[in-house]
KEVEXFI-366894 format. One record per residue (C-alpha): residue number from 1; residue in three letters; x, y, z. Coordinates in pm, 1 decimal, padded with zeros to 6 digits. Layout:
KEVEXFI-366894
+-----+------+----------+----------+----------+
| seq | type |        u |        v |        w |
+-----+------+----------+----------+----------+
| NUM |  ALA |        X |        Y |        Z |
...
+-----+------+----------+----------+----------+
This chain:
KEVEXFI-366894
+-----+------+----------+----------+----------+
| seq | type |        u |        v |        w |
+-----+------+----------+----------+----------+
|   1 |  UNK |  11382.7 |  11295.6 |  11038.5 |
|   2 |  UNK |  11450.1 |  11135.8 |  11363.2 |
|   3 |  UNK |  11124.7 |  11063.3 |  11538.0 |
|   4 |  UNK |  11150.1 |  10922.6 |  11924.8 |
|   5 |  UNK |  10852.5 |  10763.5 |  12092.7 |
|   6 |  UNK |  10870.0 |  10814.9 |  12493.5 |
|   7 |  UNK |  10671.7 |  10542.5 |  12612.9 |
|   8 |  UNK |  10587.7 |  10665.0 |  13010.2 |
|   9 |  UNK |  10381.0 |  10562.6 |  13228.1 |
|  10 |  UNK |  10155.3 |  10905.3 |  13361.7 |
|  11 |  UNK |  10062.5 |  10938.9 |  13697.9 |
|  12 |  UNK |  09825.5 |  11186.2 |  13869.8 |
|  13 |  UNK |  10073.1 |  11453.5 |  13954.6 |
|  14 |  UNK |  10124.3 |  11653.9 |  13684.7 |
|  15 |  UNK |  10444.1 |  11841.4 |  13828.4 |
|  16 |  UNK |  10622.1 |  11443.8 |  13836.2 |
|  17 |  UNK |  10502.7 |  11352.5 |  13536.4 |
|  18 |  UNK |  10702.1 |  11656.2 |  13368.9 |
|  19 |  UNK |  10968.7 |  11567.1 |  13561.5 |
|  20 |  UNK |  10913.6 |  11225.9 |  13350.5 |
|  21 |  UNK |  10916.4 |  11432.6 |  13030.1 |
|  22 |  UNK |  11227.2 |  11612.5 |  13074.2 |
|  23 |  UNK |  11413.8 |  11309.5 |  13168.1 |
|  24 |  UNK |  11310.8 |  11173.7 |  12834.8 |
|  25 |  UNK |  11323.1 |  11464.5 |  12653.4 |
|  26 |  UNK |  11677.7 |  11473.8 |  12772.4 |
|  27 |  UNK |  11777.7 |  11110.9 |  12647.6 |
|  28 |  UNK |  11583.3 |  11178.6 |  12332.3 |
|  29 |  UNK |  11797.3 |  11454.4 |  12231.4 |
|  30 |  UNK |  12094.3 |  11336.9 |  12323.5 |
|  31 |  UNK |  12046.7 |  11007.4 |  12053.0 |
|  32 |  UNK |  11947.2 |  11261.0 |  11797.0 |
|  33 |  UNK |  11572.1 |  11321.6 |  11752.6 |
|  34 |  UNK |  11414.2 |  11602.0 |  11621.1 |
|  35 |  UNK |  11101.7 |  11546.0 |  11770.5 |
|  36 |  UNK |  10984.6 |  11352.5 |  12089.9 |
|  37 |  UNK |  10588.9 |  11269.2 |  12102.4 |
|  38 |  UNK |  10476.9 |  11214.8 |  12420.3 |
|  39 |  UNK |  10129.2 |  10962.6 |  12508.8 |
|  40 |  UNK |  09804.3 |  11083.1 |  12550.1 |
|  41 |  UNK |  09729.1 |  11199.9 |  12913.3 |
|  42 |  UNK |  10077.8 |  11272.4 |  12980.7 |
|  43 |  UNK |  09961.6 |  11569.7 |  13197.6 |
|  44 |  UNK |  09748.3 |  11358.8 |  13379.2 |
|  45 |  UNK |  09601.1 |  10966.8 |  13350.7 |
|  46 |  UNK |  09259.8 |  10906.5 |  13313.1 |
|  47 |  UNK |  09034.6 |  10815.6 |  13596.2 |
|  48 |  UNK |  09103.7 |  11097.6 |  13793.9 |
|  49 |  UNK |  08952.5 |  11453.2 |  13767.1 |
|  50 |  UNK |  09115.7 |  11626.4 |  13463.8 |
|  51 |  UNK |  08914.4 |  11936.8 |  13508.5 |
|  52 |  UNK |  09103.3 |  12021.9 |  13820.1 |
|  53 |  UNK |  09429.5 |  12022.6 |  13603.8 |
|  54 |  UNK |  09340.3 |  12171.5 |  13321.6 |
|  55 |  UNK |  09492.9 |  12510.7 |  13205.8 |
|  56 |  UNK |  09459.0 |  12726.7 |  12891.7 |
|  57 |  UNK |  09712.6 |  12659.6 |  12650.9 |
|  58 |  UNK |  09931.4 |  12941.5 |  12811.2 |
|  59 |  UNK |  09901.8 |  12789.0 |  13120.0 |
|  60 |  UNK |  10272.3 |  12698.4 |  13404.3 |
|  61 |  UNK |  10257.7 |  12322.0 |  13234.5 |
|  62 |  UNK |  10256.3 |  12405.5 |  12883.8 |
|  63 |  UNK |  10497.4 |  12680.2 |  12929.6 |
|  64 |  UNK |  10751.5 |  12451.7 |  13139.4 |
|  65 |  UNK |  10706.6 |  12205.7 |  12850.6 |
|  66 |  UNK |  10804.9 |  12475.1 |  12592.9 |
|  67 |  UNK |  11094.0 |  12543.5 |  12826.0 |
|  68 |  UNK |  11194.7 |  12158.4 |  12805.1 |
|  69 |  UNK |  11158.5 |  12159.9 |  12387.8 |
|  70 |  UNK |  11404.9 |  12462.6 |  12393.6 |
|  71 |  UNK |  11652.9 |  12387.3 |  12639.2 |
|  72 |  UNK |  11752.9 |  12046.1 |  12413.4 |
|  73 |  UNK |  11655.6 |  12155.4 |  12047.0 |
|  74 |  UNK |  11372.7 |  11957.1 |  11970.8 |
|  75 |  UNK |  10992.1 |  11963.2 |  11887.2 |
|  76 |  UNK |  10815.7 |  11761.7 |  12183.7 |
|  77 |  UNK |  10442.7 |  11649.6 |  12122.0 |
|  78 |  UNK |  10283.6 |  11546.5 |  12461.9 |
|  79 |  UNK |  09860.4 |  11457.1 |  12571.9 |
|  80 |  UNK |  09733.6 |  11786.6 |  12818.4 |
|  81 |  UNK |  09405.1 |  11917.9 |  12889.8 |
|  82 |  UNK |  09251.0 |  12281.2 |  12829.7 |
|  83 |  UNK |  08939.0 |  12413.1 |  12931.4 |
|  84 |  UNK |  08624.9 |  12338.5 |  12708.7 |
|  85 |  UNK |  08270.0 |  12465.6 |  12730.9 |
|  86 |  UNK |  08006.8 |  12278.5 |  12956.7 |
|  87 |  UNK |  08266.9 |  12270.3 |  13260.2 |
|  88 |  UNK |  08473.7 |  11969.6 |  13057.5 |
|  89 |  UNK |  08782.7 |  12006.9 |  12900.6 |
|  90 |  UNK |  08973.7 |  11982.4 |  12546.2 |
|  91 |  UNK |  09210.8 |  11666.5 |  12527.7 |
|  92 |  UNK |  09509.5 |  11832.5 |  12374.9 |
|  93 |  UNK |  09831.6 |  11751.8 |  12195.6 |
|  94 |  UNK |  10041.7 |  12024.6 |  12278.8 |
|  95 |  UNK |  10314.9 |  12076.4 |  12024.0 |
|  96 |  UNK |  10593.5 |  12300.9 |  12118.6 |
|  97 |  UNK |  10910.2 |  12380.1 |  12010.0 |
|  98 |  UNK |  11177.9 |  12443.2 |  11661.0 |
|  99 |  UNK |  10924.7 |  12749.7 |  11632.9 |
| 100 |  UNK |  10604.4 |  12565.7 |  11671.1 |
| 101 |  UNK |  10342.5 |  12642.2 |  11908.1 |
| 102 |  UNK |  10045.3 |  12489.7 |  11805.9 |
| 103 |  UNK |  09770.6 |  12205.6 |  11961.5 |
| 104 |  UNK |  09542.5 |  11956.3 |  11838.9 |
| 105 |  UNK |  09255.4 |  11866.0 |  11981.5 |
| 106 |  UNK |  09108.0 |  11519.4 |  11954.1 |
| 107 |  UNK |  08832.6 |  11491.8 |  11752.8 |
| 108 |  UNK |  08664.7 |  11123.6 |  11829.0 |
| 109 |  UNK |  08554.1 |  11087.5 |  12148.6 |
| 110 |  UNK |  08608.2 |  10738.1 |  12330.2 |
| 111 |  UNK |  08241.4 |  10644.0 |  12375.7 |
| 112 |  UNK |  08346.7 |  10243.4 |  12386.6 |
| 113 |  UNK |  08368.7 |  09953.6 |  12503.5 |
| 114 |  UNK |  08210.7 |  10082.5 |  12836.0 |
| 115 |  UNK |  08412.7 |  10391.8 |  12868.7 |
| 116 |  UNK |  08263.0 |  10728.7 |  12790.9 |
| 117 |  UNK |  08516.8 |  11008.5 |  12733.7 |
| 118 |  UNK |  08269.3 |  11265.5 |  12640.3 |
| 119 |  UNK |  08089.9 |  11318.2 |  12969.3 |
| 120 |  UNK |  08382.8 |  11484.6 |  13055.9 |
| 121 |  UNK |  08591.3 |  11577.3 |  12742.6 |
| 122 |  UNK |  08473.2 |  11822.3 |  12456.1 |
| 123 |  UNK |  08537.1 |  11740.4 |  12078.2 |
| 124 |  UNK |  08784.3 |  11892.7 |  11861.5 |
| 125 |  UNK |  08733.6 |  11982.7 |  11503.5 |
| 126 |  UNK |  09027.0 |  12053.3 |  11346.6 |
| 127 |  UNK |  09301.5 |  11881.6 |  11197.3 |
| 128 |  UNK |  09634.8 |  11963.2 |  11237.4 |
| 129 |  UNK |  09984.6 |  11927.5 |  11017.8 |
| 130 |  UNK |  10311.7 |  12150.6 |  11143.6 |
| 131 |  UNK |  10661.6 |  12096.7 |  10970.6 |
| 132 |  UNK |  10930.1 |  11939.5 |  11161.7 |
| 133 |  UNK |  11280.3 |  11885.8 |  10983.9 |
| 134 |  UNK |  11105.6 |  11932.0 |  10590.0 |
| 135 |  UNK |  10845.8 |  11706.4 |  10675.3 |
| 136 |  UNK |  10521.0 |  11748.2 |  10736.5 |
| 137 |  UNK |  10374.6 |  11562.1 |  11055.7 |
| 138 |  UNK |  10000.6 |  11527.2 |  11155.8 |
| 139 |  UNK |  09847.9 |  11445.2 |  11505.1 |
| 140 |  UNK |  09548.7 |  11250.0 |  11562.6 |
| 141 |  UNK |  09500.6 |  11089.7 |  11899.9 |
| 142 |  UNK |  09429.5 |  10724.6 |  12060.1 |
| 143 |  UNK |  09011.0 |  10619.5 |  11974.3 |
| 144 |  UNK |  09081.4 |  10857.1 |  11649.0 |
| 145 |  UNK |  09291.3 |  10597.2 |  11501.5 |
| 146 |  UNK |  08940.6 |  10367.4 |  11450.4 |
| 147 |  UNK |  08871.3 |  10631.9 |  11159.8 |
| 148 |  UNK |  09032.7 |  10615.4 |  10843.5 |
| 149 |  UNK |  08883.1 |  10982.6 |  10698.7 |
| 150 |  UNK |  09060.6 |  11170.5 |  10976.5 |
| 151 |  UNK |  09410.9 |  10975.4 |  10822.8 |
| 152 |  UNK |  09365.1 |  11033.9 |  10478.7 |
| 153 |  UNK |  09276.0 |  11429.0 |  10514.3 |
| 154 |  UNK |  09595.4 |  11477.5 |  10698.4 |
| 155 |  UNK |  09765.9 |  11311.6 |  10432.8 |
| 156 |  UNK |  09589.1 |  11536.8 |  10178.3 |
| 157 |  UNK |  09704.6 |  11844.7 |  10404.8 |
| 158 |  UNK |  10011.3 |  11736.9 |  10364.8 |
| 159 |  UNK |  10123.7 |  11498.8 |  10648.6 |
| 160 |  UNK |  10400.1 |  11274.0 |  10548.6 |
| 161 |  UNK |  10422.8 |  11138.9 |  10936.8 |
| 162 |  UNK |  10099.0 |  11101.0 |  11185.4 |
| 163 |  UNK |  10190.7 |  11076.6 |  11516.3 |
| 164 |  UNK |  09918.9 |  10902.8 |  11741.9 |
| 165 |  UNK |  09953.8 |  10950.6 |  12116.7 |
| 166 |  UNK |  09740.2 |  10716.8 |  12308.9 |
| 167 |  UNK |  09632.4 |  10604.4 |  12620.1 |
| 168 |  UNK |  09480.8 |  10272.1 |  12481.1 |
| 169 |  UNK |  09232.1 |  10050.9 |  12716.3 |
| 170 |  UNK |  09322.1 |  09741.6 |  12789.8 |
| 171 |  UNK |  09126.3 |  09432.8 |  12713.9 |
| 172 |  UNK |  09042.7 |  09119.1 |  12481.3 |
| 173 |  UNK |  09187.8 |  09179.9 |  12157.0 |
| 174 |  UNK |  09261.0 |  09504.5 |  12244.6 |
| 175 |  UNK |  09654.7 |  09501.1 |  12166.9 |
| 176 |  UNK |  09593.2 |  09306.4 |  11882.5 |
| 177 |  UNK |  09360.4 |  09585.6 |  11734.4 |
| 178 |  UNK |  09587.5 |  09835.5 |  11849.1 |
| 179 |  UNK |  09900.7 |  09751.2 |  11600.1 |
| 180 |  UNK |  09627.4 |  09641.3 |  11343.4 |
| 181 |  UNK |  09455.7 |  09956.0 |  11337.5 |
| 182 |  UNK |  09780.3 |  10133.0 |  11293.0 |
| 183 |  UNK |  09947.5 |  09929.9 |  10989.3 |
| 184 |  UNK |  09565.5 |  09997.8 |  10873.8 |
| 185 |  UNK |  09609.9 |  10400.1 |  10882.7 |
| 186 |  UNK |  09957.2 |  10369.4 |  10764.6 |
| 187 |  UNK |  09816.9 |  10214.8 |  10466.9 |
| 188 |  UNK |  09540.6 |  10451.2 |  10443.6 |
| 189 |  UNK |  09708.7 |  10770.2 |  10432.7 |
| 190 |  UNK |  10105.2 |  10589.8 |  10284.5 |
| 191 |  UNK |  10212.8 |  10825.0 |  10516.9 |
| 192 |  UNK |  10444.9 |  10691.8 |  10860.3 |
| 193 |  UNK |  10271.8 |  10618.0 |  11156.0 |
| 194 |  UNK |  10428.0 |  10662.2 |  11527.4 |
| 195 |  UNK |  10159.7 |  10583.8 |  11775.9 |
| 196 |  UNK |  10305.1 |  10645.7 |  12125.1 |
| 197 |  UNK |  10144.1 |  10522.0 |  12390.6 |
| 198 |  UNK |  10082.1 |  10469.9 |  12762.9 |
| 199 |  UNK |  10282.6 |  10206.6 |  12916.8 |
| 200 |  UNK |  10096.6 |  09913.6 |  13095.4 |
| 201 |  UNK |  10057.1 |  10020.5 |  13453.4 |
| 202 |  UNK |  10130.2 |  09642.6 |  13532.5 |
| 203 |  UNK |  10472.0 |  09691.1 |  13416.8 |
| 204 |  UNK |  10577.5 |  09954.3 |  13689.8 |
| 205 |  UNK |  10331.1 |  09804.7 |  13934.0 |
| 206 |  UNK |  10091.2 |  10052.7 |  13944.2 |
| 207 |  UNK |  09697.4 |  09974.9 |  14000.0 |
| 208 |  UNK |  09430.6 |  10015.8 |  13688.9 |
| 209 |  UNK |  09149.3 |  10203.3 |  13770.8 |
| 210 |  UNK |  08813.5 |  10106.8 |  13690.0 |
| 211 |  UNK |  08716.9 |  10120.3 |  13278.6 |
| 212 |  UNK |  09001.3 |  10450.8 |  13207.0 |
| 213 |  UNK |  09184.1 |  10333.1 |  12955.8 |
| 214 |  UNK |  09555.5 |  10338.6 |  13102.3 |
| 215 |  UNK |  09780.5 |  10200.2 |  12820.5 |
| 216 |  UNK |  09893.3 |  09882.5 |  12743.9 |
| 217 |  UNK |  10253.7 |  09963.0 |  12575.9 |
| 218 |  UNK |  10345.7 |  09855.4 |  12230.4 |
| 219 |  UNK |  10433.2 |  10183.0 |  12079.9 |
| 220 |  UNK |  10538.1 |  10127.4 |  11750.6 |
| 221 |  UNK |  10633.5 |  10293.3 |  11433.6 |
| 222 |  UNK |  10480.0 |  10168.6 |  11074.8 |
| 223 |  UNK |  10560.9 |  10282.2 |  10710.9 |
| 224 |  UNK |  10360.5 |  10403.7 |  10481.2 |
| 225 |  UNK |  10364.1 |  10057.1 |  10305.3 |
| 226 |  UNK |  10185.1 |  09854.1 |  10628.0 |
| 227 |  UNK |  10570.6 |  09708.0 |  10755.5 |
| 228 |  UNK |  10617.4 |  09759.4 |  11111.6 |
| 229 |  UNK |  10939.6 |  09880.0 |  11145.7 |
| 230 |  UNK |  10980.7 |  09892.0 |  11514.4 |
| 231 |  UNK |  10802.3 |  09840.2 |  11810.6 |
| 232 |  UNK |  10872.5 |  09805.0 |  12209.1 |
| 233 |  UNK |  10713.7 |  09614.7 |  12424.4 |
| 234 |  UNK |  10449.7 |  09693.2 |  12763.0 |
| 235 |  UNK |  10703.7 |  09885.0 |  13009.7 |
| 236 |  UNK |  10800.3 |  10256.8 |  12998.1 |
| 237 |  UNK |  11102.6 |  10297.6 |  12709.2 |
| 238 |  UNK |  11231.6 |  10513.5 |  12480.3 |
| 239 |  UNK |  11193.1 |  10421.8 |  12102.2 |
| 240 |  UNK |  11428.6 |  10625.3 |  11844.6 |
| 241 |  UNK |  11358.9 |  10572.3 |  11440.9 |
| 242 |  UNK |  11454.2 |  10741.3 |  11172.1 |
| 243 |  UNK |  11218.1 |  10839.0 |  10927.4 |
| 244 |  UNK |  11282.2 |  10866.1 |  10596.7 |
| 245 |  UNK |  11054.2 |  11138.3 |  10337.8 |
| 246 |  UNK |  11181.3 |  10955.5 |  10026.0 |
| 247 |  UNK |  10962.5 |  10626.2 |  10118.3 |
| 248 |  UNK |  10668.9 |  10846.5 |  10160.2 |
| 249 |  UNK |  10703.7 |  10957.1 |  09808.8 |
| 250 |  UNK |  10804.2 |  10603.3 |  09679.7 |
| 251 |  UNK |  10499.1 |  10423.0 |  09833.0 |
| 252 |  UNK |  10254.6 |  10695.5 |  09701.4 |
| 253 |  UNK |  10386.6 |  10657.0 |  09333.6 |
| 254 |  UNK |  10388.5 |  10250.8 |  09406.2 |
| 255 |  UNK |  10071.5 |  10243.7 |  09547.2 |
| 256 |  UNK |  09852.3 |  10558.8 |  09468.9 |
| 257 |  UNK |  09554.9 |  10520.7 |  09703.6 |
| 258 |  UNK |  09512.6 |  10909.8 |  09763.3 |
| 259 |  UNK |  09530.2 |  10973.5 |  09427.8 |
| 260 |  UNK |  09331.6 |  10662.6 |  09328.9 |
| 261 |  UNK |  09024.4 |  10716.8 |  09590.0 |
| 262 |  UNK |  08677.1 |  10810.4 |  09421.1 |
| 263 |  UNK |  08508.2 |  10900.5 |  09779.0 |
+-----+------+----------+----------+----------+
């Protein structure tokens, strides 16, 4: 499968930033990828008012985005919010496209390093694996790649690829963590992982606001065996990978941590 990583940089507009994700979407599908994941927040950054943007999952922006998946072919996986109890919302990966119409919604909250996501976002419970191309592809998003359980029950539902859309605060260490973490949950769950994330506002120019985590770049893709295979760097790009379902199966019969585990 032929995986692409958009690496954007999100406004607050969501009608230009989907005007970001067709352009992409465009140039994805024109070098061949079958699927197109999209950061976290792609709607909408953080540290402005996502309740005022959210829609159901039905709504003119996930629609429009379903249009975009069509019109070139692909599956695209891109960061929205949905209404949630409590008057906060759901953040969403909304997965359209090839037949799918399905969303995940993250499960671990960013209560962290001074941030706290929760006062305005509502958990998820449920994990989610689709098919794309004969393989099967789980979603977990941004602070959810700290936990290691989440990583290793996709696996066990079948997830040969996680995809991990982020919006990842910047900070000491923080990139660092951020590609360590994700050779980590590669190795976890010997499954691929393409985390796609926010660019660095810095890199277009654009202003940080306050403690909302607003990406720092470095999307990357890992295998299953820890290697990094590729990786760009802080500005918005478009990285294209092929994935291959055979060194999913290799690496599990090489090293069998799934079946191996005791807990």
């Amino acid at each position: 499968m032929r995986v692409a990583l958009a690496q954007i940089h999100s406004g607050e507009n969501p009608s230009a930033n989907l005007e970001v994700v067709a352009s992409f979407t465009a140039e994805a599908a024109q070098r061949g990828a079958e699927l197109v994941v999209f950061p976290e927040a792609t709607m909408r950054c953080f540290g402005r008012s996502l309740v005022e943007v959210a829609e159901p999952l039905s709504g003119p922006w996930s629609v429009a985005l379903a249009e975009i998946a069509e019109r070139h072919g692909l599956v695209v996986a891109a960061g929205i919010f949905t209404p949630a109890d409590g008057g906060r919302v759901a953040n969403t990966i909304r997965v359209v496209g090839g037949g799918l119409d399905t969303a995940y919604d993250k499960i671990h909250l960013f209560d962290a390093f001074g941030f706290r996501e929760s006062d305005t976002v509502a958990p998820g419970t449920t994990p989610v694996v689709v098919q794309v191309s004969g393989m099967g592809v789980g979603f977990a998003t941004c602070y959810d790649l700290r936990f290691p359980g989440l990583f290793t029950v996709l696996a066990g539902l079948g997830a040969e690829v996680i995809c991990v859309p982020a919006s990842w605060g910047a900070g000491p260490g923080k990139l660092t963590q951020w590609r360590l973490l994700a050779q980590a949950r590669a190795l976890d769950s010997t499954c691929f992982l393409a985390a796609a994330g926010q660019a660095d506002p810095a890199s277009v120019g654009a202003a940080t606001r306050g403690r909302a985590p607003t990406g720092v770049g470095h999307s990357l893709v890992v295998a299953p065996i820890g290697d990094v295979i590729a990786e760009l760097g802080a500005a918005p790009d478009l990285l294209v990978v092929d994935l291959e379902p055979a060194l999913v199966a290799n690496t599990r019969e090489t090293l069998p941590v799934l079946a191996n585990r005791r807990f």
